[in-house]
N, C-alpha and C positions, 0 to 999 in steps of 0.2 A: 441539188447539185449532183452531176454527175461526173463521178473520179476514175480519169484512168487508170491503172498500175501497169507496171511491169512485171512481167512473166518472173524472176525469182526475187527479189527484195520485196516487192509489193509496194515501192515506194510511187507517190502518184505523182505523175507526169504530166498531168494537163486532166481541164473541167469544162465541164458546157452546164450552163446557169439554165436550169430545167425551167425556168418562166417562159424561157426562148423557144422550149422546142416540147411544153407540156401536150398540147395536141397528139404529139409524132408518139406520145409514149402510152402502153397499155396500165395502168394502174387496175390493183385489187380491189371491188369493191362490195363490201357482203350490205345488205338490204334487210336490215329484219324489221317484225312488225312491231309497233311499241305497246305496252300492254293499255293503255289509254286511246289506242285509233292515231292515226297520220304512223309516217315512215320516219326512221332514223338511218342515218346512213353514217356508214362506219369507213374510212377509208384507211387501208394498210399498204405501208410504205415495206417495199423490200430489195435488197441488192437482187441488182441484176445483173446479168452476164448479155452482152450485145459484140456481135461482130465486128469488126475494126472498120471495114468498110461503113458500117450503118454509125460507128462512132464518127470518120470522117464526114460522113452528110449530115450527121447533125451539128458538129462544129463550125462547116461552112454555112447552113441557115443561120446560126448565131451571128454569124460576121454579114447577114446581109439587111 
């Protein structure tokens, strides 16, 4: 999910349900090798900070 806030309280204002717009977003992904052969993949999840602008176009892809 991704929460907006406001500039002083922090209280959040509006979300866009990340299923809708997981493509549009860069996620962390570290790769290690497992000690047995084949890949394990670890993915970490971190707040992000995004432009208002780039907030609005992913809000509108949700509504479409």
């Amino acid at each position: 999910m991704i929460i907006e806030f406001d500039k002083a309280p922090n209280n959040p204002v509006g979300a866009v349900n990340v299923d809708h717009v997981f493509n549009d977003l860069l996620f962390i992904t570290n790769k290690a090798k497992a000690g047995g052969g084949g890949w394990q993949d670890h993915v970490q999840f971190s707040i992000i900070s995004i432009r208002e602008e780039d907030y609005e176009l992913l809000k509108r892809k949700e509504t479409i």
